[in-house]
C-alpha positions as CSV (number, residue, x, y, z in Angstrom):
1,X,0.0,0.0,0.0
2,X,1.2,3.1,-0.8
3,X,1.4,5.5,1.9
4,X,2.9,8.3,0.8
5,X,0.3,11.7,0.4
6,X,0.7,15.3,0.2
7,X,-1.0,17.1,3.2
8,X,-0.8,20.9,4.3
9,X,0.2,21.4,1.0
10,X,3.7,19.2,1.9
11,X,4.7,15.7,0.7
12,X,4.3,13.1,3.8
13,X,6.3,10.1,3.1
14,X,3.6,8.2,5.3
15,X,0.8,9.3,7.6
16,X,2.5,8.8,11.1
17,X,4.4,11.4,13.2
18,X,5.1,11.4,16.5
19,X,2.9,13.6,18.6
20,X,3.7,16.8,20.6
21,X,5.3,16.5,23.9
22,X,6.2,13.0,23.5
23,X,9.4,12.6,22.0
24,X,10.8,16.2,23.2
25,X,12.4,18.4,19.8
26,X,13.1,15.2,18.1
27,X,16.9,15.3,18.9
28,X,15.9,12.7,22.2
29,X,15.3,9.6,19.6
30,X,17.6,10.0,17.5
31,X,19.6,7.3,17.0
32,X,17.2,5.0,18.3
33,X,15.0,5.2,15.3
34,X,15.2,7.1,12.3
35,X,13.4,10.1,12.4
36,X,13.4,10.0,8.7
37,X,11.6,7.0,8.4
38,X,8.6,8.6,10.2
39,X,5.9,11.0,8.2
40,X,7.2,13.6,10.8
41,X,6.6,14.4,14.3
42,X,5.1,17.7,16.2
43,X,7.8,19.0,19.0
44,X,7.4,19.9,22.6
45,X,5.4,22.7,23.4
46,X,7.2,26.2,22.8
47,X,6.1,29.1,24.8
48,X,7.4,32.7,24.9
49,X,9.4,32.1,27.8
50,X,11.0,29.4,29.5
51,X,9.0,27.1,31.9
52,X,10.2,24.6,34.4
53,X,7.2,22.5,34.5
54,X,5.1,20.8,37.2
55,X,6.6,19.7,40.7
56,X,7.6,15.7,40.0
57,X,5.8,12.8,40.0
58,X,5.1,14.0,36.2
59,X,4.1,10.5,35.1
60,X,2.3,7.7,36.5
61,X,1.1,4.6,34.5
62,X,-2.1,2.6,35.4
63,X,-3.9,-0.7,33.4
64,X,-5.0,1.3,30.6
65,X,-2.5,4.0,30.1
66,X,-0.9,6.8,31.4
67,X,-1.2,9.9,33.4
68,X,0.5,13.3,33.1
69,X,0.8,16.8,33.6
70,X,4.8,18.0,32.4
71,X,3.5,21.6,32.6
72,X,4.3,22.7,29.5
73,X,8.1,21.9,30.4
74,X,10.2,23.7,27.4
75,X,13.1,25.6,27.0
76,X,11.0,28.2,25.5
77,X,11.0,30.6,22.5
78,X,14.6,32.2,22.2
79,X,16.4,29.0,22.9
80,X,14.3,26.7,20.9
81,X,14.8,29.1,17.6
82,X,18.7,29.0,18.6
83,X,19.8,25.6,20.0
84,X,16.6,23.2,19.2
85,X,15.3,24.3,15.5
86,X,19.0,24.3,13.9
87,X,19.6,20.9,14.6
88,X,15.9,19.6,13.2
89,X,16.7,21.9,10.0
90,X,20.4,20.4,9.4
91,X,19.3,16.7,10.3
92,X,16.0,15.9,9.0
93,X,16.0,15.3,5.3
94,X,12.0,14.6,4.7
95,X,10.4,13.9,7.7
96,X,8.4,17.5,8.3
97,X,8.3,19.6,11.3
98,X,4.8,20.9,13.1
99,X,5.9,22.7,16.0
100,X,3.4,23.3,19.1
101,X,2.7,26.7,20.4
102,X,1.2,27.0,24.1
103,X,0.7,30.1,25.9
104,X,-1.9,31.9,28.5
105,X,-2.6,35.0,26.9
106,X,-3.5,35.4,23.0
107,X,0.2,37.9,22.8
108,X,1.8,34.8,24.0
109,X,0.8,32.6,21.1
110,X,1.4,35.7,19.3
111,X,5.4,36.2,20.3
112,X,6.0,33.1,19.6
113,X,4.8,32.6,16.0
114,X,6.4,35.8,14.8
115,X,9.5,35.0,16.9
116,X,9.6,31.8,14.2
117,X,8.1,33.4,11.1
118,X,11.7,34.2,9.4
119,X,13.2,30.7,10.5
120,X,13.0,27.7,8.1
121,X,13.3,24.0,9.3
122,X,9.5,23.4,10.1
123,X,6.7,23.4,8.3
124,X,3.7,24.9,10.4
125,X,2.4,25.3,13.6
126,X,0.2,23.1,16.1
127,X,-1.8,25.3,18.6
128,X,-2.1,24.0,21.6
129,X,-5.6,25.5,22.7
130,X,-6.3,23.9,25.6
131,X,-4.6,25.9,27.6
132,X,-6.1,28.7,30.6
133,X,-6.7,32.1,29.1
134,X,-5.6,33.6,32.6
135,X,-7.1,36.8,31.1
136,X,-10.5,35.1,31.5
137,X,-10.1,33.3,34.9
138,X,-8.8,30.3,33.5
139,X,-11.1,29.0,31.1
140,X,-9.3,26.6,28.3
141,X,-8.9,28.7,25.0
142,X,-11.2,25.9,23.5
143,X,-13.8,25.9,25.9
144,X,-15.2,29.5,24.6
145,X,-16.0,29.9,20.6
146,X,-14.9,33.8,21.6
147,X,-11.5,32.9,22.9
148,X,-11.1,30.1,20.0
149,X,-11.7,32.3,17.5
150,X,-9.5,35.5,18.9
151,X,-6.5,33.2,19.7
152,X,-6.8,31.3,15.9
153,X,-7.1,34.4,14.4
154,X,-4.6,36.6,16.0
155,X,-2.3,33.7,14.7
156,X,-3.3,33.4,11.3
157,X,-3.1,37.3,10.8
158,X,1.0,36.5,11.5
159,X,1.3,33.3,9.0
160,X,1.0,31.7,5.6
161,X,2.3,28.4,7.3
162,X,0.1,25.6,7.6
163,X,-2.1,26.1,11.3
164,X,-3.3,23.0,13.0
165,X,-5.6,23.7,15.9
166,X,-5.2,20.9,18.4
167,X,-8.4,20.7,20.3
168,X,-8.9,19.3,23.7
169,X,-11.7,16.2,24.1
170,X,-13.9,16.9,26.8
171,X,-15.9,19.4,24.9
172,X,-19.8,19.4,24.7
173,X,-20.0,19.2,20.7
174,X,-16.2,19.1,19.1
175,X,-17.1,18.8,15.9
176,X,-19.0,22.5,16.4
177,X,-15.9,23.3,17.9
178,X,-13.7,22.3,15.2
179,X,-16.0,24.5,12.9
180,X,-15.2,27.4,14.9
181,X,-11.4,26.8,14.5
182,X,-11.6,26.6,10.7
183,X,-14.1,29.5,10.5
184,X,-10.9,31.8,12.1
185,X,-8.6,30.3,9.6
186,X,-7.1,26.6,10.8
187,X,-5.9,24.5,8.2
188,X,-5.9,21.4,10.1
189,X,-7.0,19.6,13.6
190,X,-5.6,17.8,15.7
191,X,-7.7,15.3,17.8
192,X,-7.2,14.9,20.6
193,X,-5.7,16.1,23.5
194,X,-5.9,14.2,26.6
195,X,-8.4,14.0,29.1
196,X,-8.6,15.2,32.8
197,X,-7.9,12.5,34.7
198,X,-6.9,11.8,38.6
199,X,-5.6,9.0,40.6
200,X,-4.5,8.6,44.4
201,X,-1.5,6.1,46.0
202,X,-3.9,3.9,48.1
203,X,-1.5,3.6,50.3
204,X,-0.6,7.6,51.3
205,X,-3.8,8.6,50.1
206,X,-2.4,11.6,48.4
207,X,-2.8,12.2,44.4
208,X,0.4,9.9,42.5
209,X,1.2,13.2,40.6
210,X,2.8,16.2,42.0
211,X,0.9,18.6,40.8
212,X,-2.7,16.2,41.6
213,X,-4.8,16.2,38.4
214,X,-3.0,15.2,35.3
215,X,-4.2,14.2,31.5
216,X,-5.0,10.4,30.3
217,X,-3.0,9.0,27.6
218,X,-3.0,5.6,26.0
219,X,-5.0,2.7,24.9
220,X,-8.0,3.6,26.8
221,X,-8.4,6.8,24.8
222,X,-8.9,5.3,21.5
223,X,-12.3,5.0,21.2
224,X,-12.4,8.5,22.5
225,X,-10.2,9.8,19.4
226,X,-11.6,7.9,17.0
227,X,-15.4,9.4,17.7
228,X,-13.9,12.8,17.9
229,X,-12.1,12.6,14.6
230,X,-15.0,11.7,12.8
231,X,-17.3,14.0,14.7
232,X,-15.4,16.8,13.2
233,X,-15.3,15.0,9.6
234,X,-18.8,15.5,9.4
235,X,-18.6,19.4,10.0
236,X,-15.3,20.4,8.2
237,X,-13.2,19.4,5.7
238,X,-9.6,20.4,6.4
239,X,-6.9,17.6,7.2
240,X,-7.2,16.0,10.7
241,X,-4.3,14.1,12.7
242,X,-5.5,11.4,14.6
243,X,-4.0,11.0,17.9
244,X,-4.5,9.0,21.6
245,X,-4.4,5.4,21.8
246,X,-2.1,4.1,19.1
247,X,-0.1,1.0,19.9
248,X,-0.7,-0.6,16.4
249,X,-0.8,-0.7,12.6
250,X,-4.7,-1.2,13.3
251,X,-5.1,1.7,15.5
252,X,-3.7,3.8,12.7
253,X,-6.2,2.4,10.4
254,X,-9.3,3.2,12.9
255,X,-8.4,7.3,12.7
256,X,-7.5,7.0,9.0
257,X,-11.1,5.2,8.6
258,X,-13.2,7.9,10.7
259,X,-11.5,10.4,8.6
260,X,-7.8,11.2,9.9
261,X,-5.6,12.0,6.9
262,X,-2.7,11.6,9.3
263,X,-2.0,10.3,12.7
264,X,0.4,10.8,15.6
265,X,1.8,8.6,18.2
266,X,2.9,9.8,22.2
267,X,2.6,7.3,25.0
268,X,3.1,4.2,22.9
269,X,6.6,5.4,22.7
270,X,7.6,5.6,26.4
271,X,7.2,1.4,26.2
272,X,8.3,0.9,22.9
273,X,10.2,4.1,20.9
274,X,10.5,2.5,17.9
275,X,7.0,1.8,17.9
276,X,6.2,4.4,15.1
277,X,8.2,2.5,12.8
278,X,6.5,-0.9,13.9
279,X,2.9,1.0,12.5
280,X,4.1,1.9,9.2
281,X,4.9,-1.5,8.6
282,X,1.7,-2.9,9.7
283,X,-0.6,0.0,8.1
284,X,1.9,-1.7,4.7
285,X,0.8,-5.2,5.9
286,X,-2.8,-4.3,6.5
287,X,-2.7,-2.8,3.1
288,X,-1.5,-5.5,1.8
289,X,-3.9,-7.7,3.3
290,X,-6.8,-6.3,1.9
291,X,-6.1,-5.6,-1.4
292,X,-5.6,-1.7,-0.9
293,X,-3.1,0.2,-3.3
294,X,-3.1,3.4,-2.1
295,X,-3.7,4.9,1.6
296,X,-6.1,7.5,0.3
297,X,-9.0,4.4,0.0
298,X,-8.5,4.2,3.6
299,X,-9.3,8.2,4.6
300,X,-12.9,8.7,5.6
301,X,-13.9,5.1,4.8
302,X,-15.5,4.1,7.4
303,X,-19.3,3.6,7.6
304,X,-21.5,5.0,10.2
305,X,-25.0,5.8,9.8
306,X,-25.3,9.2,11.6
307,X,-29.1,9.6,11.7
308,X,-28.6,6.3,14.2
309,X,-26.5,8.7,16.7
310,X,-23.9,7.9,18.8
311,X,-25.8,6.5,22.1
């Protein structure tokens, strides 16, 4: 099966990357895998200055996945454009480069986009919108179609680069959301984020992450991912990169069949890094099993009858 596509207006050797805030500004895997083997990958969050992160335990694993909250941990805008971006543009050869923007305030999103606009090396930017607006007492950028709209827009007014909105899940309608992101001027989505999550030592009683509530990861969240991408294929129809849950060549083919043009891996790669490379050849195999030529047969494939709704 031929996997290769062109997406964002950029050829994509294959549809996996690995996902934001999983495998740090690429430079942490390499030599463990080829990065140029991969479609691409999304790097750690950037923000406009640097940030230490949450108090530690960051991580804590559980039966169906993972639990986190890094804190937007990053190095941040200046030394990300000076130490970090070189080394992606001098050793990556076709694998392309989305990287994440976080911030609390729209001027931070801001900075940082035109603090990259004159750099080469990458090929758009991932919004991380699920972050607090402190402005407005903390509400997630995504939770509001107002705040949505003002943060997307303030960064498309700054860019011709591809912009993927990543949305958080726990939303009352996404796909209406996702509407709203493209209305202000996204070229993509990505879905999803994780979800809220908290869990306690049973022994000490007291909440197994540092900072208490974290974000859900892994296996568990596939289903989740899946319903969201295809939730927003029915209301828009800009590229979408699948991502929570992948562990398999399989997985892959659930977001590319609900309507995912691409997908991205995270916590699969904490057990196994070189598990993006394992996918592409399975996604090949499964190809291969069924008779498909080209991964485009895949995208949007799958059948649902919507006027049964979703339960």
């Amino acid at each position: 099966m031929r996997l290769g596509q062109t997406v964002f207006g950029a050829d994509f050797a294959n549809p996996v990357l690995l996902a934001g805030g999983t495998a740090g500004y690429g430079r942490e895997l390499d030599g463990i895998l080829d990065l140029d083997r991969l479609g691409g990958l999304v790097t750690k969050a950037v923000t406009r200055e640097p940030r230490a992160g949450n108090p530690p335990l960051r991580a804590a694993e559980y039966g169906a996945g993972m639990l986190n909250s890094i804190g937007l941990a990053n190095v941040g805008l200046d030394a990300f454009r000076t130490e970090k971006l070189p080394w992606l543009r001098e050793r990556l050869r076709s694998a392309r480069v989305l990287v994440n923007v976080a911030g609390a305030v729209v001027e931070d999103y801001v900075a940082v986009v035109e603090g990259l606009e004159g750099e080469e090396g990458f090929l758009g930017y991932e919004l991380n919108v699920s972050c607090p607006n402190v402005k407005e007492g903390g509400a997630a950028f995504c939770a509001r179609p107002d705040l949505l709209e003002e943060v997307v827009g303030a960064v498309r007014r700054r860019t011709r680069r591809p912009l993927i909105v990543k949305l958080a899940p726990n939303l009352p309608d996404i796909g209406a959301t996702a509407a709203v992101a493209v209305d202000a001027g996204a070229d993509g989505l990505t879905l999803i984020n994780t979800f809220p999550g908290l869990l306690f030592d049973v022994d000490t009683r007291e909440s197994v992450l540092g900072a208490g509530t974290g974000g859900v990861s892994g296996a568990a969240v596939l289903p989740m991912g899946v319903h969201a991408v295809w939730q927003a294929r029915g209301r828009v129809d800009v590229p979408i990169i699948g991502v929570g849950g992948i562990r398999s060549g399989e997985d892959a083919v659930q977001y590319l069949l609900a309507g995912a043009s691409l997908v991205a891996i995270g916590t699969a790669t904490f057990a196994d890094p070189r598990a993006p490379l394992r996918v592409i050849n399975e996604l090949r195999r499964y190809g291969g099993r069924h008779g498909i030529e080209d991964v485009h047969a895949l995208i949007g494939g799958g059948i649902v009858d919507r006027s049964k709704g979703t339960g």
